[in-house]
C-alpha positions as CSV (number, residue, x, y, z in Angstrom):
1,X,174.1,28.1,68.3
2,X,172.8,24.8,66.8
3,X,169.3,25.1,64.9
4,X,166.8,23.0,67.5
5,X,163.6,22.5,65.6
6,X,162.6,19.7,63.5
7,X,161.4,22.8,60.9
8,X,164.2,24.3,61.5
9,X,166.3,21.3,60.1
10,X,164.0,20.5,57.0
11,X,165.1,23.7,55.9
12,X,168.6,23.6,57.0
13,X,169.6,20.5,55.0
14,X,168.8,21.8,52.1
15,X,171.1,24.5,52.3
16,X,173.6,22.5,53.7
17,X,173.5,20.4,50.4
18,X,173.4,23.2,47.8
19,X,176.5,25.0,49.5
20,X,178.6,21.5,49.0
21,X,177.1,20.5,46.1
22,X,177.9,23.9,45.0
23,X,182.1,23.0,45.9
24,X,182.1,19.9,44.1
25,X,180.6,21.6,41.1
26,X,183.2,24.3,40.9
27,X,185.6,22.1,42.2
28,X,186.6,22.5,45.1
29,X,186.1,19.5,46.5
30,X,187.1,17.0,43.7
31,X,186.9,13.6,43.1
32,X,188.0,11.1,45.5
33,X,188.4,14.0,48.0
34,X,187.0,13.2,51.3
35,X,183.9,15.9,53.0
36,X,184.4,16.9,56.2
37,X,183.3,14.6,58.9
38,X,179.4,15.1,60.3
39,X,180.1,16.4,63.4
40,X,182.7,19.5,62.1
41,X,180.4,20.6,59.7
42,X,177.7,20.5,61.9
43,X,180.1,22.9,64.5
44,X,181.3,24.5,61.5
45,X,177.6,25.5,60.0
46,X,176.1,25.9,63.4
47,X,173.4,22.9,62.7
48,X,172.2,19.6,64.2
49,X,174.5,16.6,63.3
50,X,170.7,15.6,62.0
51,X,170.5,18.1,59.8
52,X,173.8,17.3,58.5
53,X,173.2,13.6,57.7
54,X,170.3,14.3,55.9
55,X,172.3,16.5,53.6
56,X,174.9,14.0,53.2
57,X,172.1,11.5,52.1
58,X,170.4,13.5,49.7
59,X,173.7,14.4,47.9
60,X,174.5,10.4,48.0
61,X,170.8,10.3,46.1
62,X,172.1,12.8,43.8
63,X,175.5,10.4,43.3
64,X,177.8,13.6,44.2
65,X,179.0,11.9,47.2
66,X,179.5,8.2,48.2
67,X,179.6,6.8,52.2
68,X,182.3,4.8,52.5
69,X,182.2,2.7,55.6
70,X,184.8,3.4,58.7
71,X,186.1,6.3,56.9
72,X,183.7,9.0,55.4
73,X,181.8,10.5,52.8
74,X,183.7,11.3,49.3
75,X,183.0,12.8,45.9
76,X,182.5,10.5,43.2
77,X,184.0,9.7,40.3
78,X,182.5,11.2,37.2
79,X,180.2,8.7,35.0
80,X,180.1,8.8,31.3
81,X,178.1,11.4,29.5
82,X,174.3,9.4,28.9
83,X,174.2,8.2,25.6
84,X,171.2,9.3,23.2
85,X,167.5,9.0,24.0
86,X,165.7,6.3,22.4
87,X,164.2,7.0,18.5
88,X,160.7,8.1,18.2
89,X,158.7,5.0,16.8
90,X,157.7,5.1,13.2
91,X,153.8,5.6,12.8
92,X,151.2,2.8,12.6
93,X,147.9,3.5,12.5
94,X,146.5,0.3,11.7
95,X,144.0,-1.4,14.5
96,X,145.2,-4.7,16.3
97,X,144.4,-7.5,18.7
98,X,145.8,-6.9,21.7
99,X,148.1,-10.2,23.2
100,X,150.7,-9.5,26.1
101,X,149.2,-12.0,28.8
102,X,152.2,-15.1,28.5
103,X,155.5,-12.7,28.7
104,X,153.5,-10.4,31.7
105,X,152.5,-13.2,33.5
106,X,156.6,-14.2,33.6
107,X,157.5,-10.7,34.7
108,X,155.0,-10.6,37.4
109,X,156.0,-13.8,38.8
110,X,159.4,-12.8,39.3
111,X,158.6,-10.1,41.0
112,X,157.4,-12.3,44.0
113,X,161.1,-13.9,44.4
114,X,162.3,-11.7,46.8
115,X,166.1,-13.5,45.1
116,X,165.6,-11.8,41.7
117,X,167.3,-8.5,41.1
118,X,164.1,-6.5,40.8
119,X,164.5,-4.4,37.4
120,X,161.2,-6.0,36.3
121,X,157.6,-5.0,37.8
122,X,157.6,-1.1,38.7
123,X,157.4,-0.7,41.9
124,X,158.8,1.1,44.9
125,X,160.8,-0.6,47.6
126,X,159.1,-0.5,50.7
127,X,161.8,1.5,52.6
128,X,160.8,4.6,50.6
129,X,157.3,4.6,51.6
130,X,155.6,5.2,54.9
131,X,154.9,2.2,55.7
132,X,155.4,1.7,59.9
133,X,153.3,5.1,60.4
134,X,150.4,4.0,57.6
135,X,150.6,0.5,59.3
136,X,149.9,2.4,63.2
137,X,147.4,4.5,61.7
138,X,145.7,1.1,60.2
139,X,145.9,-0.4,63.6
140,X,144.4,2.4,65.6
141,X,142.0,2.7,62.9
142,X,140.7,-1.0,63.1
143,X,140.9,-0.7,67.3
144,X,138.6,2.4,67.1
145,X,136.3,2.1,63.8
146,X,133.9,-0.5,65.1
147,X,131.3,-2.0,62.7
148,X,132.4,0.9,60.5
149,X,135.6,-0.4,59.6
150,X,134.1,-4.2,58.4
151,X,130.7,-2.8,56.7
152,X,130.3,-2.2,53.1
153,X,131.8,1.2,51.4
154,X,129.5,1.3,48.5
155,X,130.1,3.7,45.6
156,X,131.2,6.4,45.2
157,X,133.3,5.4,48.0
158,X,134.5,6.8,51.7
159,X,134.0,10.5,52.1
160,X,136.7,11.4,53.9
161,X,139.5,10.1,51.8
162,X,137.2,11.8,48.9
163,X,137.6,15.1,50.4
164,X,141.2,14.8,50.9
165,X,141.6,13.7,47.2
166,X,139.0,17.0,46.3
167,X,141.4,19.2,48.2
168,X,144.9,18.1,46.3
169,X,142.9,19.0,43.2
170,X,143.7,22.0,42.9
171,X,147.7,21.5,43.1
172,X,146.8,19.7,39.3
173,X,145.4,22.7,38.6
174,X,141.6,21.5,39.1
175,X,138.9,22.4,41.2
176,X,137.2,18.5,41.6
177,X,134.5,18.4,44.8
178,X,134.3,15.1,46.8
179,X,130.8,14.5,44.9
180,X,132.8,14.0,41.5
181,X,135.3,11.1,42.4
182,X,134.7,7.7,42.7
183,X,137.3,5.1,44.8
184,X,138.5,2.0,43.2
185,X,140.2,-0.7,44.0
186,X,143.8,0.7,42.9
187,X,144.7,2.4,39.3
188,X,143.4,-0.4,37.5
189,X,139.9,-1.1,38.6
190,X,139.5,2.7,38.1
191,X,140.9,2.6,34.0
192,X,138.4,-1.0,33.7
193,X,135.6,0.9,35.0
194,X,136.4,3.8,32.5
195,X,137.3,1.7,29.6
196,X,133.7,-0.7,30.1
197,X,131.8,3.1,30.4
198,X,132.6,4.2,27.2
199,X,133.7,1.1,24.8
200,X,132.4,-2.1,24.0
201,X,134.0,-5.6,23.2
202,X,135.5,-5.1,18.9
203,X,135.3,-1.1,19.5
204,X,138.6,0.1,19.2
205,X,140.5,3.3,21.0
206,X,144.0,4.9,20.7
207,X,146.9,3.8,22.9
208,X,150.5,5.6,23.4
209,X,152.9,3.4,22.2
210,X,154.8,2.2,23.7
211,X,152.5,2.0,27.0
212,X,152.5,0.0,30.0
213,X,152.0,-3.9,29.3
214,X,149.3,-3.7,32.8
215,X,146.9,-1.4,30.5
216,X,147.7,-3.7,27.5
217,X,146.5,-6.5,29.2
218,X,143.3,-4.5,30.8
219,X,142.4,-3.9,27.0
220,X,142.6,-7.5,25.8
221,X,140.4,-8.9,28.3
222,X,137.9,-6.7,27.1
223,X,138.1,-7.8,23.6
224,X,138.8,-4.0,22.5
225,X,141.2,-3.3,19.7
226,X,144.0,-0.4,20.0
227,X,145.5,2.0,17.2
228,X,149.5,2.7,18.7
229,X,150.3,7.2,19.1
230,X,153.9,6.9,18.6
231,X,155.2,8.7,21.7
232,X,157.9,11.1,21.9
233,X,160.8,10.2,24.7
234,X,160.3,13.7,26.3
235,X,156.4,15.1,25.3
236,X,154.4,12.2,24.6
237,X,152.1,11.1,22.4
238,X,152.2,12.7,19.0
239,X,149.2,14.7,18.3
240,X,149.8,14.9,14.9
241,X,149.5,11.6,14.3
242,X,146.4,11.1,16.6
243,X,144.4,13.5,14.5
244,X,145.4,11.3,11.4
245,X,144.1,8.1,13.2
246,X,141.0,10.1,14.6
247,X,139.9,10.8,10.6
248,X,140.4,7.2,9.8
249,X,139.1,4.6,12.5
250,X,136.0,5.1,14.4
251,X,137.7,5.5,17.5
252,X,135.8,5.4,21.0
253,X,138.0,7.2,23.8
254,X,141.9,7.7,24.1
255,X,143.9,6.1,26.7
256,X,147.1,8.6,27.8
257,X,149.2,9.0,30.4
258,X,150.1,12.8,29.9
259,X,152.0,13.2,33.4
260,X,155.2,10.6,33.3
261,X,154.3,8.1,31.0
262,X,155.3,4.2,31.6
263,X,158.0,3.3,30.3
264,X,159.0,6.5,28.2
265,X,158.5,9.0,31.4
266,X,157.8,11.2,28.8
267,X,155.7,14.5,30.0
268,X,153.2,16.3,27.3
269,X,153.8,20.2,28.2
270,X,150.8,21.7,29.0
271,X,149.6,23.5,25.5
272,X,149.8,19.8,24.3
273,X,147.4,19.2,27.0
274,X,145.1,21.4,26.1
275,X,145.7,21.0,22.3
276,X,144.4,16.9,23.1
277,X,141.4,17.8,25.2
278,X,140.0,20.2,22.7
279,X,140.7,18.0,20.1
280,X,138.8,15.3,21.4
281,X,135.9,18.1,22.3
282,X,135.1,18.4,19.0
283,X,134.6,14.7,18.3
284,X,133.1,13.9,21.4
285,X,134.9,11.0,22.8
286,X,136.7,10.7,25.8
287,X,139.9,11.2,26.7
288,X,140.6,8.4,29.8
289,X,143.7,10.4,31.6
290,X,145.8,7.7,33.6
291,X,148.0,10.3,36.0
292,X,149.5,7.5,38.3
293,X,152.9,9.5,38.2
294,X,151.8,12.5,38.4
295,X,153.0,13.6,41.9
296,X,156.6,11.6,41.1
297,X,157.9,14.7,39.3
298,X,161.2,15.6,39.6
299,X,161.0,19.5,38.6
300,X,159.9,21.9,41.4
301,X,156.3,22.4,40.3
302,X,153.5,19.7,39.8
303,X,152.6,19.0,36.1
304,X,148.8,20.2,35.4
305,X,146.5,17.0,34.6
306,X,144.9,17.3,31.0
307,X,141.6,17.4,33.5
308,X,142.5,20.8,34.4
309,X,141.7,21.8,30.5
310,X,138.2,19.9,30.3
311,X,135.1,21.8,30.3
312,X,132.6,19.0,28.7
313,X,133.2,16.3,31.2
314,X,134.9,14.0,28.8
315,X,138.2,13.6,30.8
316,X,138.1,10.5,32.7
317,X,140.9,11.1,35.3
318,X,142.3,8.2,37.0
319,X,145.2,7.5,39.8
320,X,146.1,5.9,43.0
321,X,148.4,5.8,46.0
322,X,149.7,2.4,45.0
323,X,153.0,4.1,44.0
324,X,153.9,7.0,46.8
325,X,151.8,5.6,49.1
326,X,151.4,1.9,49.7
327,X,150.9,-1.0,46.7
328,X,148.9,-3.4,48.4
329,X,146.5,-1.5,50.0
330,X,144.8,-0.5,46.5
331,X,143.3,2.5,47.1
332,X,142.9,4.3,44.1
333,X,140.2,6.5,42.5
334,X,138.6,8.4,39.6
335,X,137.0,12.0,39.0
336,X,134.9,10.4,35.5
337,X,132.9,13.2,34.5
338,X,129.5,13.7,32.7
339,X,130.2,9.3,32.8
340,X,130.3,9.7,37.2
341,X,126.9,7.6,37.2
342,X,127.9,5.0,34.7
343,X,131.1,4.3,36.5
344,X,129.6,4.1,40.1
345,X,126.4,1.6,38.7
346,X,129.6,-0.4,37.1
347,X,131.7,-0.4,40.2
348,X,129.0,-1.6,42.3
349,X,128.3,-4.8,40.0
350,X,132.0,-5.1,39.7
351,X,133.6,-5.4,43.2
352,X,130.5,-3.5,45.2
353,X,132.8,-1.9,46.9
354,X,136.5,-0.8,48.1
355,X,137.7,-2.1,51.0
356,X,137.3,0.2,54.0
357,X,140.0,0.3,56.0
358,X,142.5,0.8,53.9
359,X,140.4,3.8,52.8
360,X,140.2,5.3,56.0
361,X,143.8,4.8,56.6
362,X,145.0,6.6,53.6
363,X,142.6,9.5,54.3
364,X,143.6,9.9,57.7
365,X,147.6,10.4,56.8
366,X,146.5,12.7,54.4
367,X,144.4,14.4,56.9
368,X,147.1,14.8,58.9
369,X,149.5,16.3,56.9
370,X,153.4,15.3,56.3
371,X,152.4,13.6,52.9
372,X,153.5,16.3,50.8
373,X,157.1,16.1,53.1
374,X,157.2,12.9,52.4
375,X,156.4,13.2,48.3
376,X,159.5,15.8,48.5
377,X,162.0,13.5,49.8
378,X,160.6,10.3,47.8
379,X,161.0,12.5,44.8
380,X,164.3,13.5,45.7
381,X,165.2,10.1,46.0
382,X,163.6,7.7,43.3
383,X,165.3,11.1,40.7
384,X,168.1,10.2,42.2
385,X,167.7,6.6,41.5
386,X,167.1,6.8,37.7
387,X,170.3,9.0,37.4
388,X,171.9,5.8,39.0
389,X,170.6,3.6,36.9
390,X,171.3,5.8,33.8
391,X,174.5,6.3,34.6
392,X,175.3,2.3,35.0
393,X,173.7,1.8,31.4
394,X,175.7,4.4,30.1
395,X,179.0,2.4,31.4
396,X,178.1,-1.4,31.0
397,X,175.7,-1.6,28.0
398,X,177.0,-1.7,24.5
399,X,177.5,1.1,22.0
400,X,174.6,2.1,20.5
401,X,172.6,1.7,23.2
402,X,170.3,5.0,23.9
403,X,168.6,6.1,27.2
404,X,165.5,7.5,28.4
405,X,165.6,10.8,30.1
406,X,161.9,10.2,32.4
407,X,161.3,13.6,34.6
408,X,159.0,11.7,36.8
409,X,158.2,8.4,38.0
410,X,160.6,5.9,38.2
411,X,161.2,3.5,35.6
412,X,163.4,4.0,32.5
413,X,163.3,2.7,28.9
414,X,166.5,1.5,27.4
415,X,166.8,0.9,23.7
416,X,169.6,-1.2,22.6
417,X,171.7,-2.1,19.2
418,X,169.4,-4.0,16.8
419,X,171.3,-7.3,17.2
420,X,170.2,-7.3,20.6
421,X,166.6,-9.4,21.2
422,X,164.8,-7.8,24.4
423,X,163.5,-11.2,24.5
424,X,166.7,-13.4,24.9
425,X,167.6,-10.9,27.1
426,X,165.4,-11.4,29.5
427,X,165.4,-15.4,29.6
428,X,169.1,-15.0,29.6
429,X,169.0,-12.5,32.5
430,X,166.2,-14.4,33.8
431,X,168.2,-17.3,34.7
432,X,171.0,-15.5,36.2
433,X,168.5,-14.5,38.7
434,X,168.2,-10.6,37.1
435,X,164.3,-9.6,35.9
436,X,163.4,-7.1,33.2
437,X,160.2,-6.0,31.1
438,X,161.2,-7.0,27.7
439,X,159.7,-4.3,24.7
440,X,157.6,-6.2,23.5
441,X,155.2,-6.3,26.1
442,X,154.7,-2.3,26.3
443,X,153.3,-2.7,22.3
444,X,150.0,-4.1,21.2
445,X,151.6,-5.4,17.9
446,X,155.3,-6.9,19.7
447,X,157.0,-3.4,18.5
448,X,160.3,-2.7,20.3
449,X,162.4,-5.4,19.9
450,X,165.5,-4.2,21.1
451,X,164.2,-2.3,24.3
452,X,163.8,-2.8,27.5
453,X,162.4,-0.8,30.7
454,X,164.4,-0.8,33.9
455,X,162.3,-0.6,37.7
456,X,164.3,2.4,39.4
457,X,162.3,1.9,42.2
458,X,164.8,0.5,44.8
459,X,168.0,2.1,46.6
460,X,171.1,2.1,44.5
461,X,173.1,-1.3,45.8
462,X,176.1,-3.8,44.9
463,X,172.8,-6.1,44.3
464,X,171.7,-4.0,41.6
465,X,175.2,-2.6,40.3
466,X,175.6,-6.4,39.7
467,X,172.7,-6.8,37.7
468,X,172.9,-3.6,35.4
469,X,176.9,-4.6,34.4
470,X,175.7,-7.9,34.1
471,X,172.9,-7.4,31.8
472,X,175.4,-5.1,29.9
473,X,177.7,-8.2,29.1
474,X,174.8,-10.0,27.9
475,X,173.8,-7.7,25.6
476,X,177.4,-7.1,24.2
477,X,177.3,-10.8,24.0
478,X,174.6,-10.3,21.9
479,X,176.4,-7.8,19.5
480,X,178.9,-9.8,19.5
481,X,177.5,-12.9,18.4
């Protein structure tokens, strides 16, 4: 007897895809051989055909399988073992001028042409986000809100989508109240406010490095100056060297991303967590924790935020739904601590407030429920996704070239043989219609030369096979030249 329920099926697919991804590991089912068709193994297990093609895709998203039109689904060929992750960067603890705005502005704008093979700004493609049901619950919204939905949402922002965000709290292992968060205007208004609470124009705070080129950027148009962490491919910023920098520059707050950093994907366990929270304790500066990842993890269990170890209020925790949710509605937010009132008097002379009916929106899907079903199979899919793109690197970039191993998020960081310039790569790709983030731009002083970082945030396609075997020539040409 078939399994009716939808419930039913959400569980069923699962174990539909362990049993043959269990054959083709052992395998029985080798490569090239073709799975049995949808509708026998749905008569065969005793499940939906629904159930069955949603296994099917998710072990596509895990590459096991591959859908060949007319005919079937197949195992795939084995790819190459990955090659080495990237080195970890050689300490600097000098302060800089920040200067990233000319090469950003040129990634950006190719991320608008909808022609360019997008391996440039990190986003998600809109096909792996919700966006028909956020889109009807915006439209019944703005039918039924009235003058609510057009008036002012002053700081510290719409209660409802507060509570919501108060109640996933404790999944990071914190207990926040509606009372201590703030909304924002996405991620980045949330880090400004921060940054403007607790530094002035010459001060000068610590920075991973490499980091993302959209905080760089935040940083230099606020005249502060950054000492570079170097940060470790798989834990993060290096403590080590942090407390060396702390001893010799006055510094005024640390900038992290803990939980899936951007571009490493690096996560800091959580006894390195705690280690950085108490070592800023004793010094008395802030620690502004960017967590924009942070439900993107690939593992089973949700990372703790280094929040979750504050007991001073000096953990200025920031995120958004930009990137699981939906990018241009820019509702983000931020839990700032004992600097709550700060950041609410500077958000108001800032922007006044956050739009409100995106607001509403977001806390109504929240409210109710399916978002954490739809976290698991975005997840499943953008992990999935950066295996992909891994495994393409591995196969068409030179020798020499070492890759990233992110457990979250979905971008990845590719460091390539020292005769190839990030730079020229990118104009070359660049005009064959192919975008990347050069290295450069993720370092306040031009660091990472021969690296790039790769957007994983779109389905696996001949579109994008093209472009990673592509830029893999170029670079060889590179090597070669």
């Amino acid at each position: 007897m078939q399994a009716s329920s939808s419930a039913a099926d959400g569980h069923l697919y699962e174990q539909v895809m362990a049993e043959m991804a269990a054959l083709i590991e052992a395998g029985t089912l080798r490569q090239g051989d073709r799975l049995p068709s949808v509708r026998r193994l749905s008569r065969q297990r005793g499940v939906s055909v629904a159930t069955v093609v949603q296994a099917y895709l998710g072990l596509e998203d895990r590459g096991l399988v591959e859908a060949r039109p007319q005919s079937g689904h197949y195992v795939r060929a084995r790819r190459a073992p990955l090659p080495p992750e990237p080195r970890l960067p050689r300490p600097t603890t000098t302060a800089c001028k920040v200067s990233v705005r000319s090469v950003a502005a040129r990634v950006y704008s190719a991320s608008r042409d909808p022609s360019i093979v997008p391996f440039g700004a990190a986003s998600p493609s809109p096909e792996l986000l919700p966006t028909d049901k956020l889109n009807r619950i915006l439209a019944a919204i703005a039918r039924s809100a009235g003058g609510a939905g057009v008036a002012y949402d002053p700081p510290p922002g719409l209660p409802a989508l507060r509570r919501q965000i108060a109640r996933r709290s404790v999944d990071w292992g914190c207990a926040l109240g509606p009372d201590d968060i703030v909304t924002t205007i996405g991620a980045m208004e949330a880090l400004h406010l921060c940054l403007k609470a607790v530094a002035r124009r010459g001060d000068t705070i610590a920075i991973e490095s490499p980091t993302y080129f959209g905080l760089l950027q935040l940083i230099e148009s606020l005249g502060i100056r950054a000492v570079e962490i170097p940060s470790h491919p798989r834990a993060g910023m290096d403590l080590d060297v942090l407390e060396e920098a702390l001893g010799r520059h006055a510094i005024k707050a640390v900038l992290a991303v803990p939980n899936f950093s951007n571009p490493l994907g690096a996560l800091m366990p959580d006894e390195a967590k705690e280690r950085l929270v108490a070592m800023l304790a004793r010094r008395e500066i802030p620690l502004i924790e960017d967590d924009i990842h942070g439900d993107l993890h690939f593992g089973d269990v949700r990372p703790r935020v280094a929040k979750s170890f504050d007991r001073h209020g000096l953990v200025m925790l920031c995120s958004s739904f930009s990137k699981t949710l939906a990018p241009g509605y820019r509702v983000g937010w931020v839990a700032p601590g004992r600097f709550r009132d700060t950041v609410e008097q500077l958000k108001f002379a800032q922007t006044v407030a956050s739009p409100t009916l995106t607001q509403m929106a977001v806390a109504e899907l929240l409210d109710e429920g399916g978002y954490d079903h739809h976290l698991r199979a975005l997840r499943r899919r953008l992990a999935a996704q950066v295996a992909r793109v891994s495994e393409a690197v591995a196969e068409h970039f030179p020798a020499g070239t070492r890759v990233a191993r992110p457990s979250g998020g979905f971008v990845l960081w590719v460091e390539m043989p020292t005769g190839v310039s990030a730079l020229d790569l990118h104009d070359r790709a660049l005009d064959r219609g192919i975008s990347v983030a050069p290295g450069p731009l993720f370092s306040a002083k031009h660091r990472f030369l021969h690296c790039v970082r790769l957007n994983c945030g779109f389905p696996w396609s001949d579109l994008l096979d093209h472009g990673v075997r592509t830029l893999g020539r170029l670079a060889g040409e590179m090597v070669g030249s």
